[in-house]
N, C-alpha and C positions, 0 to 999 in steps of 0.2 A: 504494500500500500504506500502512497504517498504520506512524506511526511510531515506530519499535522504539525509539531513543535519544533524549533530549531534547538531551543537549547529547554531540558528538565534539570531542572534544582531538585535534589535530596538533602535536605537535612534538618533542621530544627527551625521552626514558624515563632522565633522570639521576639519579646517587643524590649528596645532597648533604652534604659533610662539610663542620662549622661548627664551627669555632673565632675565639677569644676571645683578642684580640692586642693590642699596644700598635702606634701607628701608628708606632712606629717600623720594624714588621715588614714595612711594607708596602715598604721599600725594597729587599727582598728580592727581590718578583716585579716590580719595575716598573711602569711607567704609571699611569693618571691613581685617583685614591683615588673610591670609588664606583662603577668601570665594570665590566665583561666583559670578559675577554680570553680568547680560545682559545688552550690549547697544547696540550701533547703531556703522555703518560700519564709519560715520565721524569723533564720538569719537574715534573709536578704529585707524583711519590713523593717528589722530593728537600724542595722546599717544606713537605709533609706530615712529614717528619722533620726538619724545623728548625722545627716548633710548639714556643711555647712551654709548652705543657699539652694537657690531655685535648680530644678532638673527638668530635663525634658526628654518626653516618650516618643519613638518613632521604630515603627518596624524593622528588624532587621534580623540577627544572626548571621552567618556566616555564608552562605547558601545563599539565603534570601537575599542579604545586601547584593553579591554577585547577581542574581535574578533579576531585581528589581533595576538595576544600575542595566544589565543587558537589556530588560525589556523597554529603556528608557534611551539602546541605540538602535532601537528598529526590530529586534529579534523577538522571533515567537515565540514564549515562554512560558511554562508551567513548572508546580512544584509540589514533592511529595512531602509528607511532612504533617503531623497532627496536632492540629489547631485546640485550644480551650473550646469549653464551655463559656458563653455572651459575651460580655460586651469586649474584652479582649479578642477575643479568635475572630470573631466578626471585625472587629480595625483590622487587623493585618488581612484578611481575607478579600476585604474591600480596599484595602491602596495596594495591592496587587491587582485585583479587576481594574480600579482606577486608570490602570497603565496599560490596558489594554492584556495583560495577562489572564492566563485559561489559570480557573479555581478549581476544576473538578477534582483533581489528585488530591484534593487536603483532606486527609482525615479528622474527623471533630470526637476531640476526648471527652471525657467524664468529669475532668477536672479543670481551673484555670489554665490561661495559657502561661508560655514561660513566659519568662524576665531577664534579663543581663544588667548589673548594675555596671556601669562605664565610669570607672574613674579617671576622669581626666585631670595629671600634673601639672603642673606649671611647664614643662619642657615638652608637655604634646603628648604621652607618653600615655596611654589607658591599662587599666590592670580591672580586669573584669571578674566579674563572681556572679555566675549562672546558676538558675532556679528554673528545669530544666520544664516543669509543669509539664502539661497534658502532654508536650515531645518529648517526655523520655516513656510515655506508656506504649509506642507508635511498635505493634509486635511483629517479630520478624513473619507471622504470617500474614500478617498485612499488607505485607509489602509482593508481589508478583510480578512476572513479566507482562499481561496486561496492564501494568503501569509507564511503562515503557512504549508500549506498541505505535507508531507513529511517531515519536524522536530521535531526533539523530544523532543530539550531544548531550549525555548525562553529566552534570558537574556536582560533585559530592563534597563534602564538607568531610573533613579529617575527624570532624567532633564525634561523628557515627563510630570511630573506631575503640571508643570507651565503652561501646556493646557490640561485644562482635562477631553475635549471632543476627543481631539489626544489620550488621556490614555487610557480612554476608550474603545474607538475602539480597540485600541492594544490587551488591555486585552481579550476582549469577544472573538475576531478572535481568539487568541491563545489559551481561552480556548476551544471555539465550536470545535477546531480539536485536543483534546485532551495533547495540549504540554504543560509540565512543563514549569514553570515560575519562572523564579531568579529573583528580582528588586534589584538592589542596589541604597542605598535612596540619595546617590549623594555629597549632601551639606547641613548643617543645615538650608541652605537658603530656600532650598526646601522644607525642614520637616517645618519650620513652614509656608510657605506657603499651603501646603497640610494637615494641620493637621486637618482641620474636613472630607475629604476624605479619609485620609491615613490608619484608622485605619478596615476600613471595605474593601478596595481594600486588605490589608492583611490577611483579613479572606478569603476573598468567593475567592482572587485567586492567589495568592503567596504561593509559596512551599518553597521557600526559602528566605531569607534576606537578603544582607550585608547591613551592616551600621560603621563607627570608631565611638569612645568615644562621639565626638559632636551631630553626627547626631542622637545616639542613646537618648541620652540626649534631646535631642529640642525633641522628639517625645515622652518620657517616662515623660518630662516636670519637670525632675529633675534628678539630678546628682548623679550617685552609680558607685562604683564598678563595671568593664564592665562585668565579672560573673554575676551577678545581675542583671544589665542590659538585659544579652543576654537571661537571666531567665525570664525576662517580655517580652518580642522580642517572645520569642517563645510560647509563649502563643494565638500567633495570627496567627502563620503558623508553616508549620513540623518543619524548621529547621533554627535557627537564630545563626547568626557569629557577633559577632562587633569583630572589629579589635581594639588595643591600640597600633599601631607604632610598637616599639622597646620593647614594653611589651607582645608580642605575642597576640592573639588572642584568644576567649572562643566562642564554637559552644555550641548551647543546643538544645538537637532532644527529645523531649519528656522527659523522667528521665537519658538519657544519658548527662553527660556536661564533655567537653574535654576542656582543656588547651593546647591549641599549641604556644610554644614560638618560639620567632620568630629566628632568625641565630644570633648567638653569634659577636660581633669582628667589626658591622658594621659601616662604615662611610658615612648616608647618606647627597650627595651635592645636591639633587633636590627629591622632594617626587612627580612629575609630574605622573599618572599612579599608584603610590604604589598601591591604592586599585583596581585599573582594574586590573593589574596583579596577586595580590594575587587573584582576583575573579577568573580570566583563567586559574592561575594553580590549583586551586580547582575544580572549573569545568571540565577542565581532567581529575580529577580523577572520577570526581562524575559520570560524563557521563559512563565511562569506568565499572564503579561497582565496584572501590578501595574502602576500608576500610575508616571510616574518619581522623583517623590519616594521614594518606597516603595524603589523597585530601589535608586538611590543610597545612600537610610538603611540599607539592607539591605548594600550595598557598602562603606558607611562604619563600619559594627558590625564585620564581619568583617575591615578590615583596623586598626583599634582593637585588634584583639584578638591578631592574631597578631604584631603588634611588642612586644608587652608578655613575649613569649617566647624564646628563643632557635631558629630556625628555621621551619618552614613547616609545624608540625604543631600544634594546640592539646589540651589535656587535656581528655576523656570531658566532665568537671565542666562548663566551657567551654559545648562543645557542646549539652549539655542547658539549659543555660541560655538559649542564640543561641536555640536552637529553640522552649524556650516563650514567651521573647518575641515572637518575628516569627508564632506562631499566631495 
């Protein structure tokens, strides 16, 4: 059959609340500055009420931000993913339709949807703590290769790798109906929780990688040059990307290896999304049949762009802009 979606998101339908702390705050929730941590919806209300000032809620997770940002460069977009019960699961469910995105694949849970507290530092720098709600019930028989049928590019989210019978599932369903596979590996949290699975889910089904400097590091179990890096990355699937921030990024597809630097001038105040975004303007291109230069500069605009903001959404203004450029 023809295919109905260009690109499906897998992974968690979370709504993300962002605020703006001094790092002293972050001795509040524990662990390391910069990472993911999962907890529970009590920790995450109390945290929420020892903000220092105003926060703000916008759709997103890892998956999603990438989704959302793709269906906002022209791409035909759906996502699997189990939504809350009212008025949470219905916002995300609706600024996904908003955007022109298919809603059928969302499963609706029994319970709230999640949350992401987004702590954003004074150096731009976010250190999250997830309340995984109704998306961590989403069971692996849930999930099918009728989910699939009709897409051509699956992009999954590394966070699914914390259950990895949910992984699984995802995987085989998207492979039995033939669609390419993105994973992007998330958090180093992830990578070394997954690291006696990770490296053979990357052979037998990942075409592609993202991973920044950390994550590729916790999984290559030492620290190089992200060249280097992306040179051991690809040894395991067609085509591996790590990202370095403000040092641009290194794709290697076989004996091709590309240096794309990232926008000159920039001031990022929140890095919330950086890598979803550069996934989704890559993924535009990739899906489209652009060169790889193109897809990267297209990945490297869009994540130039959403650090300059506070969260994982950019202004109307923005977009129009992205898009008469990259015509």
């Amino acid at each position: 059959m023809l295919n109905t979606y260009e690109l499906i998101g897998v992974g968690s339908p979370i709504i993300d609340i962002l605020a703006q702390v001094p790092d002293s705050f972050l001795e509040n929730v524990g662990g390391e500055k910069g990472g993911m941590v999962l907890t529970d919806g009590g920790s995450l209300a109390e945290w929420i009420s020892q903000l220092p000032g105003a926060y703000t809620q916008t759709p997103g997770g890892s998956s999603g931000n990438t989704i959302f940002a793709a269906a906002k460069m022209g791409l035909k977009t759906t996502f699997i993913g189990k939504i809350g019960q009212g008025q949470g699961g219905e916002f995300y469910k609706d600024s996904l339709k908003s955007l022109g995105g298919d809603v059928s694949h969302f499963k609706t849970g029994s319970v709230a949807n999640g949350r992401c507290l987004s702590l954003i530092t004074p150096d731009g720098e976010r250190t999250m703590r997830t309340d995984l709600g109704a998306a961590a019930t989403l069971a692996p028989d849930e999930v099918t290769p009728a989910d699939f049928i009709g897409s051509s590019h699956a992009h999954i989210e590394g966070y699914l790798l914390f259950n990895p019978d949910l992984m699984m599932a995802v995987l085989n369903s998207a492979k039995e109906t033939n669609c390419h596979i993105s994973l992007d590996l998330a958090s180093f949290e992830v990578v070394h929780a997954a690291q006696d699975s990770l490296p053979g889910i990357l052979r037998d089904y990942v075409h592609l990688v993202f991973a920044n400097e950390e994550e590729a590091s916790a999984f290559l179990g030492e620290s190089l040059p992200p060249e280097e890096m992306a040179k051991k990355l690809a040894e395991y699937c067609d085509l591996a990307v790590v990202k370095a921030g403000a040092n641009g990024a290194w794709l290697v597809r076989g004996d091709e290896v590309l240096f794309a630097p990232a926008l000159p001038g920039i001031t990022a105040i929140d890095t919330t999304g950086a890598g979803d975004y550069w996934a989704a303007g890559f993924l535009a291109g990739w899906i489209h049949g652009k060169p790889l230069d193109t897809c990267a500069k297209w990945g490297a605009r869009l994540g130039a762009e959403i650090v300059q903001v506070i969260g994982a959404e950019l202004p109307e203004e923005t977009w129009d802009s992205i898009l008469a450029d990259i015509q």
